[in-house]
PDB file of N, CA, C and O in Angstrom:
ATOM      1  N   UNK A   1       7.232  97.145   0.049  1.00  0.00           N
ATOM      2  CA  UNK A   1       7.874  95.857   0.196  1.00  0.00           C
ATOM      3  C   UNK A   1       7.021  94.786  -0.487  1.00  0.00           C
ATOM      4  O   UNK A   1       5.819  95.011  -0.624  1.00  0.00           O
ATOM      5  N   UNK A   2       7.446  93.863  -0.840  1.00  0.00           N
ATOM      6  CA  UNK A   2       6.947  92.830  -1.650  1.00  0.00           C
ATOM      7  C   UNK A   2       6.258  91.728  -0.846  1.00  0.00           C
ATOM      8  O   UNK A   2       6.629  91.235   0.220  1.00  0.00           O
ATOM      9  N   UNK A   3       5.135  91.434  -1.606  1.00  0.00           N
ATOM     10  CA  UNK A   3       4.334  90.063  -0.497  1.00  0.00           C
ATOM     11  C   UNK A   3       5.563  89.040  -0.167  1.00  0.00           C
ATOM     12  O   UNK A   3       6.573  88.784  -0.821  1.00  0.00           O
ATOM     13  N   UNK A   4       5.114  88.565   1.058  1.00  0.00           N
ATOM     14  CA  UNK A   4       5.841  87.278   1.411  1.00  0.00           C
ATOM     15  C   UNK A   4       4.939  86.284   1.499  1.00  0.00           C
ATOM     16  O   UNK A   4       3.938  86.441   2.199  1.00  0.00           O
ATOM     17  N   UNK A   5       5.172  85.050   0.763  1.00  0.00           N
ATOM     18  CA  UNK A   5       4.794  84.271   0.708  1.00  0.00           C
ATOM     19  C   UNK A   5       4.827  83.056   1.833  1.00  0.00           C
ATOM     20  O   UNK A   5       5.919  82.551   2.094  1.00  0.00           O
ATOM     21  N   UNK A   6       3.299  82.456   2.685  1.00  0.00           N
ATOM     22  CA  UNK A   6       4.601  81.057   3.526  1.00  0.00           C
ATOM     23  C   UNK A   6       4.488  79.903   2.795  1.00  0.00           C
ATOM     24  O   UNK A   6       3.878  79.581   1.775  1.00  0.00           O
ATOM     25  N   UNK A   7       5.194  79.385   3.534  1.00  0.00           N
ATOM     26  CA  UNK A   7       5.584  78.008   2.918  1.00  0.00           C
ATOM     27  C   UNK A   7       5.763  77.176   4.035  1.00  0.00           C
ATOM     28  O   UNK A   7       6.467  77.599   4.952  1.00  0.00           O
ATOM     29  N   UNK A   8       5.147  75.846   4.132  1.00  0.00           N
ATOM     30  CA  UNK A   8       5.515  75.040   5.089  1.00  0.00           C
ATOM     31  C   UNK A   8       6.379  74.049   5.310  1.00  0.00           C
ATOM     32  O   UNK A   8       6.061  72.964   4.823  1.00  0.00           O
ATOM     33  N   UNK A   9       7.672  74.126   6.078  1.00  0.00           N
ATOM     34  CA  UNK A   9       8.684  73.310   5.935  1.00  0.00           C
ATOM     35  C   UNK A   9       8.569  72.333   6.812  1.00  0.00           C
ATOM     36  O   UNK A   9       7.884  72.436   7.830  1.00  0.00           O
ATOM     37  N   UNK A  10       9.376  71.077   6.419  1.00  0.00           N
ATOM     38  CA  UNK A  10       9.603  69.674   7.402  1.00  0.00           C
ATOM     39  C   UNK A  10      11.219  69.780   7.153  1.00  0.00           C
ATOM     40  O   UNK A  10      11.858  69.879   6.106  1.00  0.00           O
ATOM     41  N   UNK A  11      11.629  69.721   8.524  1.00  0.00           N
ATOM     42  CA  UNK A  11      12.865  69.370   8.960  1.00  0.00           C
ATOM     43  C   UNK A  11      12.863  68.367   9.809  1.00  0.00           C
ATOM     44  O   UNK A  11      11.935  68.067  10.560  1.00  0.00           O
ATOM     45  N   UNK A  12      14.309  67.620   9.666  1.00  0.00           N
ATOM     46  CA  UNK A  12      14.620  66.756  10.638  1.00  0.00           C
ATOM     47  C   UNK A  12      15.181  67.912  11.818  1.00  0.00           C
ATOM     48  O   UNK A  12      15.470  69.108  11.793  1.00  0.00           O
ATOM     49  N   UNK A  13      15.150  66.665  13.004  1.00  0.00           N
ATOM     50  CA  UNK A  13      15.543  67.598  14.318  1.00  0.00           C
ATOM     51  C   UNK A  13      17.093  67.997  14.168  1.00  0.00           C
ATOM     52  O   UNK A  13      17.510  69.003  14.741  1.00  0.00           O
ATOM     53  N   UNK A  14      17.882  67.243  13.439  1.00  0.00           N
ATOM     54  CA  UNK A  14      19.168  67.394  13.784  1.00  0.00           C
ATOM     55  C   UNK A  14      19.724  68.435  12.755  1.00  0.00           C
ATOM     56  O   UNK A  14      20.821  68.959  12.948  1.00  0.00           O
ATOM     57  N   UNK A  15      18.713  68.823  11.315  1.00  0.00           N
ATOM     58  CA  UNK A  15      19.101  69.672  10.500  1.00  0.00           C
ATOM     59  C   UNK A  15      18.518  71.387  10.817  1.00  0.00           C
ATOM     60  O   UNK A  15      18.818  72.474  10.323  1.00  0.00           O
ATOM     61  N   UNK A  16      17.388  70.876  12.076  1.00  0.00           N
ATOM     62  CA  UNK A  16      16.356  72.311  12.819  1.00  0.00           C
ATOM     63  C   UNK A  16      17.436  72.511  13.811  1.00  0.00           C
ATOM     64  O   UNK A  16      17.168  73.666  14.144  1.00  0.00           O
ATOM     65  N   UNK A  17      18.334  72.229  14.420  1.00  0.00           N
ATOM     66  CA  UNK A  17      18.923  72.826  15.454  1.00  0.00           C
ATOM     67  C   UNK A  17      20.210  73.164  15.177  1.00  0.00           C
ATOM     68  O   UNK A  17      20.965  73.909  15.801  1.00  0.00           O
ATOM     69  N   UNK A  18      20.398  72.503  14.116  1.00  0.00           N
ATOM     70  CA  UNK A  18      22.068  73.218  13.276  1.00  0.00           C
ATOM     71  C   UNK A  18      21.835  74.441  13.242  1.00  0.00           C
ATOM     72  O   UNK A  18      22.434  75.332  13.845  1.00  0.00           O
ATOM     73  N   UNK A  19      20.347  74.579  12.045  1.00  0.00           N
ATOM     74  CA  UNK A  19      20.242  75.764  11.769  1.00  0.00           C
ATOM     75  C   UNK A  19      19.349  77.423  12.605  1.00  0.00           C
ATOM     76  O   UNK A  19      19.067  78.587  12.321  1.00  0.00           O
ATOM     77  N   UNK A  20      19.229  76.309  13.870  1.00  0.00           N
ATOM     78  CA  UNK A  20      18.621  77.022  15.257  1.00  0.00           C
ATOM     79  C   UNK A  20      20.052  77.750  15.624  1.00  0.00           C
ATOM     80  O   UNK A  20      20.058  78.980  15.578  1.00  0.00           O
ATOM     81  N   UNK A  21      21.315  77.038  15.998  1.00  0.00           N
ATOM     82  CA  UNK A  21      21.691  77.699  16.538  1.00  0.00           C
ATOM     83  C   UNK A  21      22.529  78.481  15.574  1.00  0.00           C
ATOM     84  O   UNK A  21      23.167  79.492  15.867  1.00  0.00           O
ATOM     85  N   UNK A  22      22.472  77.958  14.485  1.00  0.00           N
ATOM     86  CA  UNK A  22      23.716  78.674  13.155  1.00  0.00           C
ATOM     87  C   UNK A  22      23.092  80.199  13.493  1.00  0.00           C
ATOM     88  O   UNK A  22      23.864  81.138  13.683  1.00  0.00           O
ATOM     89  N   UNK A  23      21.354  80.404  13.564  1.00  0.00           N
ATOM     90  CA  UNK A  23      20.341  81.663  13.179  1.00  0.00           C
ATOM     91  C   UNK A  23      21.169  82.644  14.844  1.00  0.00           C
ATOM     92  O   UNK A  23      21.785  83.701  14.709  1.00  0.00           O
ATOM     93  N   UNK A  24      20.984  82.050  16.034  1.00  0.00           N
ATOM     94  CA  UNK A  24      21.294  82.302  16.969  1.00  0.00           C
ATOM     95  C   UNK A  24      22.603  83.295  16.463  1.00  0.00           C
ATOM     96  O   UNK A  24      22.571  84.500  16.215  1.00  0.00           O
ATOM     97  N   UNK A  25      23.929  82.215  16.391  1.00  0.00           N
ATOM     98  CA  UNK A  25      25.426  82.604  16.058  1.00  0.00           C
ATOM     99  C   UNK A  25      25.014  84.540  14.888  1.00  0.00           C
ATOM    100  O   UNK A  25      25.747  85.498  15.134  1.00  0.00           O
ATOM    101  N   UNK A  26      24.260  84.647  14.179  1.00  0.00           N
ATOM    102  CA  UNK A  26      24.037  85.423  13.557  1.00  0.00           C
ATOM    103  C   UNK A  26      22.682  86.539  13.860  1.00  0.00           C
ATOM    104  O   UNK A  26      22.069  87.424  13.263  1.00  0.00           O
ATOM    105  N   UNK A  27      22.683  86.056  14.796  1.00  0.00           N
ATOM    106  CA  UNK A  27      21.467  87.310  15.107  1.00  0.00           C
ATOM    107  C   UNK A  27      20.368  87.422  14.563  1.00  0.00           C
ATOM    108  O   UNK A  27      19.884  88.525  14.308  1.00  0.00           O
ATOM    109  N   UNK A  28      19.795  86.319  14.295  1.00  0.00           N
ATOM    110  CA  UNK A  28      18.926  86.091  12.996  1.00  0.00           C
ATOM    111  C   UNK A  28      17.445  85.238  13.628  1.00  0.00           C
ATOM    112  O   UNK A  28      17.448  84.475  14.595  1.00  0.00           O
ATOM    113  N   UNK A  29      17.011  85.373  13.326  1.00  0.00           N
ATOM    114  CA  UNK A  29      15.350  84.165  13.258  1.00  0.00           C
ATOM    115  C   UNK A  29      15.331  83.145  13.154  1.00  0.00           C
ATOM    116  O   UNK A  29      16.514  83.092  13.491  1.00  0.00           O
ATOM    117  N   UNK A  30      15.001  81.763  12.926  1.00  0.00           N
ATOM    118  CA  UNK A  30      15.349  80.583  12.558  1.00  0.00           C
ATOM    119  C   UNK A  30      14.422  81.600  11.173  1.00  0.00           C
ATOM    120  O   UNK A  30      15.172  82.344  10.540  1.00  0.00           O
ATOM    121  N   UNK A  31      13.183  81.616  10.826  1.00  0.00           N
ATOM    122  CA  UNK A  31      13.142  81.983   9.339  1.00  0.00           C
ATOM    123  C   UNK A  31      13.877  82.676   8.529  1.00  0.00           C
ATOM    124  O   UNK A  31      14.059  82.415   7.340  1.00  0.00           O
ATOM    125  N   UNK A  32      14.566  84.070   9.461  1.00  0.00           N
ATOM    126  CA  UNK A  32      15.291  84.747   8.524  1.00  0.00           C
ATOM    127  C   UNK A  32      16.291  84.089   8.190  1.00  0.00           C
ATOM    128  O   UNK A  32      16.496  84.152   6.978  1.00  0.00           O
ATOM    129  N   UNK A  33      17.220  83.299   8.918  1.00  0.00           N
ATOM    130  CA  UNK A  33      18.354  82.688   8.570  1.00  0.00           C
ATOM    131  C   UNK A  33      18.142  81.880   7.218  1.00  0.00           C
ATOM    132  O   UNK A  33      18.864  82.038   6.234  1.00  0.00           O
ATOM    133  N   UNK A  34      16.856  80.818   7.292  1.00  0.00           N
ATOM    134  CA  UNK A  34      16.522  80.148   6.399  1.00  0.00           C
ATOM    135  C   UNK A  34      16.285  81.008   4.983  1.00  0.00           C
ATOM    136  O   UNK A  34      17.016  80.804   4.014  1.00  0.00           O
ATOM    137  N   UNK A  35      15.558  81.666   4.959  1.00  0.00           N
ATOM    138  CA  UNK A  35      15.629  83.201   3.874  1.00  0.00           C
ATOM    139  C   UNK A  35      17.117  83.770   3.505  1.00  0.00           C
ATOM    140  O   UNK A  35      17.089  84.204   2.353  1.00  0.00           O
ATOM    141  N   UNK A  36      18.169  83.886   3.991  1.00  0.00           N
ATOM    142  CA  UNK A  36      18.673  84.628   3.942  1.00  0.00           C
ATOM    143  C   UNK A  36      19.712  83.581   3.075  1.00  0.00           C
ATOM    144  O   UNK A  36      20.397  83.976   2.132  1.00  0.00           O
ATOM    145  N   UNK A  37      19.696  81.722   3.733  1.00  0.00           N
ATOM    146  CA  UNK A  37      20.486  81.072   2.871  1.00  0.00           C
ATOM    147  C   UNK A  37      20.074  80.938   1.909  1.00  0.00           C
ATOM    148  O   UNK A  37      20.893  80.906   0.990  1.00  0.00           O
ATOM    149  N   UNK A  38      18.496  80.773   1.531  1.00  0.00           N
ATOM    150  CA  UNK A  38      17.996  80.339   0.213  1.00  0.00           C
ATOM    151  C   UNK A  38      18.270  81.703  -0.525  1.00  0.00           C
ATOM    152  O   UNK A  38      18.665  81.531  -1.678  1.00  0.00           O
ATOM    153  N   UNK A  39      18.153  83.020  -0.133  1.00  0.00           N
ATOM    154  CA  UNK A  39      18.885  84.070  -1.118  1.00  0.00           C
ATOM    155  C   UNK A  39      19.623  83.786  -1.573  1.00  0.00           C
ATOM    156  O   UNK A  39      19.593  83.704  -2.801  1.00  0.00           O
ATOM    157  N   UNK A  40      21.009  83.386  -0.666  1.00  0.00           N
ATOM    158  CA  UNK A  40      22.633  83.426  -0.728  1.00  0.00           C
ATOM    159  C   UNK A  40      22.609  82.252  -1.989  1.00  0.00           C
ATOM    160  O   UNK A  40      23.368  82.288  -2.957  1.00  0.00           O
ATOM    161  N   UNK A  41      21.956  81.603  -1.837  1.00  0.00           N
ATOM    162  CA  UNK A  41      22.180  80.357  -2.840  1.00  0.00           C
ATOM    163  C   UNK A  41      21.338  80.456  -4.643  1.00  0.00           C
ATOM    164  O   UNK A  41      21.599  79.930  -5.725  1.00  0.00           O
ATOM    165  N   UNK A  42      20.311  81.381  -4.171  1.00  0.00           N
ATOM    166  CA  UNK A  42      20.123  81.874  -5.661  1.00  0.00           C
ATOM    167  C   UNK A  42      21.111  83.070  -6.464  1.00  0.00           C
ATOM    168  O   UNK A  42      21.590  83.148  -7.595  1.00  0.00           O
ATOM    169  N   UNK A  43      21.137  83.890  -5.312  1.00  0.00           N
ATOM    170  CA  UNK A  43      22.184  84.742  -5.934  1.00  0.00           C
ATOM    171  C   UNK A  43      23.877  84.132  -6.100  1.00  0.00           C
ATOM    172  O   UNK A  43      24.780  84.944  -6.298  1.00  0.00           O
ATOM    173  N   UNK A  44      24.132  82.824  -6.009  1.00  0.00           N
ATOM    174  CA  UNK A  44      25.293  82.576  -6.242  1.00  0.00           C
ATOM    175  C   UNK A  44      25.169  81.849  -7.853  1.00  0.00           C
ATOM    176  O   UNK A  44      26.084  81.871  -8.676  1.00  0.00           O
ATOM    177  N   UNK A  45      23.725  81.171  -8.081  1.00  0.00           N
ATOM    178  CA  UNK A  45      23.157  80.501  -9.111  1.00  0.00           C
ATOM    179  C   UNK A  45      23.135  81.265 -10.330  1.00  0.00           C
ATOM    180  O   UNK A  45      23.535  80.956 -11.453  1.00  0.00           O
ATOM    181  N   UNK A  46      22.454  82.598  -9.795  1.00  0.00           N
ATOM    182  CA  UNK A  46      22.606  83.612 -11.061  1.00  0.00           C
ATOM    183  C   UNK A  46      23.902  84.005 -10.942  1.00  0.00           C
ATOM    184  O   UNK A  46      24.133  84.723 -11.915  1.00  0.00           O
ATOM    185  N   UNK A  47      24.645  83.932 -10.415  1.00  0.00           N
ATOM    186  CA  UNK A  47      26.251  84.513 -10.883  1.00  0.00           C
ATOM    187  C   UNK A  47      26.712  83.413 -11.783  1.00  0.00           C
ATOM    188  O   UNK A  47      26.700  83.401 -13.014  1.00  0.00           O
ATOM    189  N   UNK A  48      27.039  82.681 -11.124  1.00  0.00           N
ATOM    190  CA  UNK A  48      27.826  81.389 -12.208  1.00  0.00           C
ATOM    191  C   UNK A  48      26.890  80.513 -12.794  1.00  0.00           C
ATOM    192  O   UNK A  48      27.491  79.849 -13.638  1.00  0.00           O
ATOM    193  N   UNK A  49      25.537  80.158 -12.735  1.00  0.00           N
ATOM    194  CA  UNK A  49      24.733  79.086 -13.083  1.00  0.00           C
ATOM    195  C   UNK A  49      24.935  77.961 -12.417  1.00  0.00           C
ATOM    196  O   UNK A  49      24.391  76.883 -12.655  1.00  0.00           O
ATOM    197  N   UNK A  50      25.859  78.238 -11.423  1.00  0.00           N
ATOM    198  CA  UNK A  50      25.116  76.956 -10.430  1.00  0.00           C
ATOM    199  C   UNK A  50      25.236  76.882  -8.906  1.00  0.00           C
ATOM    200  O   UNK A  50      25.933  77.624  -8.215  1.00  0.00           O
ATOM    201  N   UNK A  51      24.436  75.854  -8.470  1.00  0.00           N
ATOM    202  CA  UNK A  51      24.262  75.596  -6.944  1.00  0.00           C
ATOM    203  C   UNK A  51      25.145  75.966  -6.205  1.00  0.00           C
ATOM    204  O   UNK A  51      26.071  76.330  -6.931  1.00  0.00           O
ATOM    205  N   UNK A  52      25.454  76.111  -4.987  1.00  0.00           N
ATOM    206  CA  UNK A  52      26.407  76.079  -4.261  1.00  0.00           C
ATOM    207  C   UNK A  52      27.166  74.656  -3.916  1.00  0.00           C
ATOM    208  O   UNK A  52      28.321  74.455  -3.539  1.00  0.00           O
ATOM    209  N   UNK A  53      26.294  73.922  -4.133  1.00  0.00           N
ATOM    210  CA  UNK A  53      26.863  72.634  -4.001  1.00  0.00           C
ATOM    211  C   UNK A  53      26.390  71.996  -5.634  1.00  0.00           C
ATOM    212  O   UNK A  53      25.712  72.678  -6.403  1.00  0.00           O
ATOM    213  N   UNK A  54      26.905  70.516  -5.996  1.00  0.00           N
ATOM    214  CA  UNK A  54      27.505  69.785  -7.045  1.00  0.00           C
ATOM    215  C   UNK A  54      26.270  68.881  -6.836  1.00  0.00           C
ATOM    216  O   UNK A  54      25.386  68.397  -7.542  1.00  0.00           O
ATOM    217  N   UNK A  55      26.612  68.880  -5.583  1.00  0.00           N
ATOM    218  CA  UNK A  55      25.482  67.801  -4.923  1.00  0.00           C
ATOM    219  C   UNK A  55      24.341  68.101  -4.226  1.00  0.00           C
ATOM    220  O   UNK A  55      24.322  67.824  -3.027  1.00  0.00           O
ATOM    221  N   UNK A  56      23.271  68.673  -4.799  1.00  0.00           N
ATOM    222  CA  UNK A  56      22.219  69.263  -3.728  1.00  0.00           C
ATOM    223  C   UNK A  56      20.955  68.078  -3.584  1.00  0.00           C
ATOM    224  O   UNK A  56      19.967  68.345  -2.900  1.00  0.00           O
ATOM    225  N   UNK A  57      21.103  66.543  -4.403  1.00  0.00           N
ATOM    226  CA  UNK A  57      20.438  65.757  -5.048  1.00  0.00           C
ATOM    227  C   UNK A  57      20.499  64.866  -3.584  1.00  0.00           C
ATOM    228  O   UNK A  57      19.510  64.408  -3.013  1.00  0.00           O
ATOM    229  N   UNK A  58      22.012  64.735  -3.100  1.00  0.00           N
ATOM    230  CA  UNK A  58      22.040  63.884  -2.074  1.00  0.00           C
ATOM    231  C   UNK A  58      21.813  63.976  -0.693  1.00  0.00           C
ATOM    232  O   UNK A  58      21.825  65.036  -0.067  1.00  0.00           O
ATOM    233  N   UNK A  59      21.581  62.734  -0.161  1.00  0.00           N
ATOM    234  CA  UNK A  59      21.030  63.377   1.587  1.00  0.00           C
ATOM    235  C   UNK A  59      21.856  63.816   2.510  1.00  0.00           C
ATOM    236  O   UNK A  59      22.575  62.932   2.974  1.00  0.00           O
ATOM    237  N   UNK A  60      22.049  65.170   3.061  1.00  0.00           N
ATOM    238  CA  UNK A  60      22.651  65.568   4.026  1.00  0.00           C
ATOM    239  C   UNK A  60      23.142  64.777   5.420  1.00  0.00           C
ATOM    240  O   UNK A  60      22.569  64.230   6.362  1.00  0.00           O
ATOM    241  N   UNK A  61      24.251  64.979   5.098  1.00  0.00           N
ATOM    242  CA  UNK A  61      24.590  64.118   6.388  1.00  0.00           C
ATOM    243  C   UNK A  61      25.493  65.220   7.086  1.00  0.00           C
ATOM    244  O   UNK A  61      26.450  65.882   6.683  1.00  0.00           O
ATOM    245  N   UNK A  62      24.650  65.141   8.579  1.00  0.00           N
ATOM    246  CA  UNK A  62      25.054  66.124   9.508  1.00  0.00           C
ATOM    247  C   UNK A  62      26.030  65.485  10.726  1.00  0.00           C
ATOM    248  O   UNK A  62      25.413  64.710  11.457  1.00  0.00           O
ATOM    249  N   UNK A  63      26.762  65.585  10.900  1.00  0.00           N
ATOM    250  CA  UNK A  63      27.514  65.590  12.174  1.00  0.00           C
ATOM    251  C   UNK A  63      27.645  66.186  13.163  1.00  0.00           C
ATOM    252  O   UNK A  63      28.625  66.855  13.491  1.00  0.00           O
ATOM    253  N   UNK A  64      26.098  65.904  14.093  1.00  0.00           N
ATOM    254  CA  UNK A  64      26.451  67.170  14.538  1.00  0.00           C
ATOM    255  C   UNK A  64      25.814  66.262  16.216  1.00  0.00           C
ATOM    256  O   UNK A  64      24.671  66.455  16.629  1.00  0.00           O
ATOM    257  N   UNK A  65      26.479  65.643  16.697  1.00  0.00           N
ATOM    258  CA  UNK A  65      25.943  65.013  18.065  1.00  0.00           C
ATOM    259  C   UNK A  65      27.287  65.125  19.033  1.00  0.00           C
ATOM    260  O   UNK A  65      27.245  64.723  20.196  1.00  0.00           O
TER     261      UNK A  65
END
């Protein structure tokens, strides 16, 4: 298996518990989940050459209260 590298992330609280419970909903880690989107989103990059979003430049706005 290949080294894993860490990396230290800053999240806001309201974008850490989206993706707390999104990891939950999927059986997942909060890291693996996070791993598993940043895959999903390169491997969609190398298919077509681009992002999943148009807009990855702008600030997320969550709705989530």
């Amino acid at each position: 298996m290949a080294e894993k590298k860490q990396v230290p992330l800053r999240l806001n609280q309201k974008l850490y518990d989206a993706l707390c419970s999104w990891a939950e909903d999927d059986f997942r880690s909060l890291n693996g989940q996070i791993e598993y989107l940043l895959t999903e989103c390169v491997r969609q990059r190398k298919k077509n050459g681009k992002y999943v979003s148009e807009h990855l430049d702008e600030p997320i706005k969550l709705d989530i209260e």
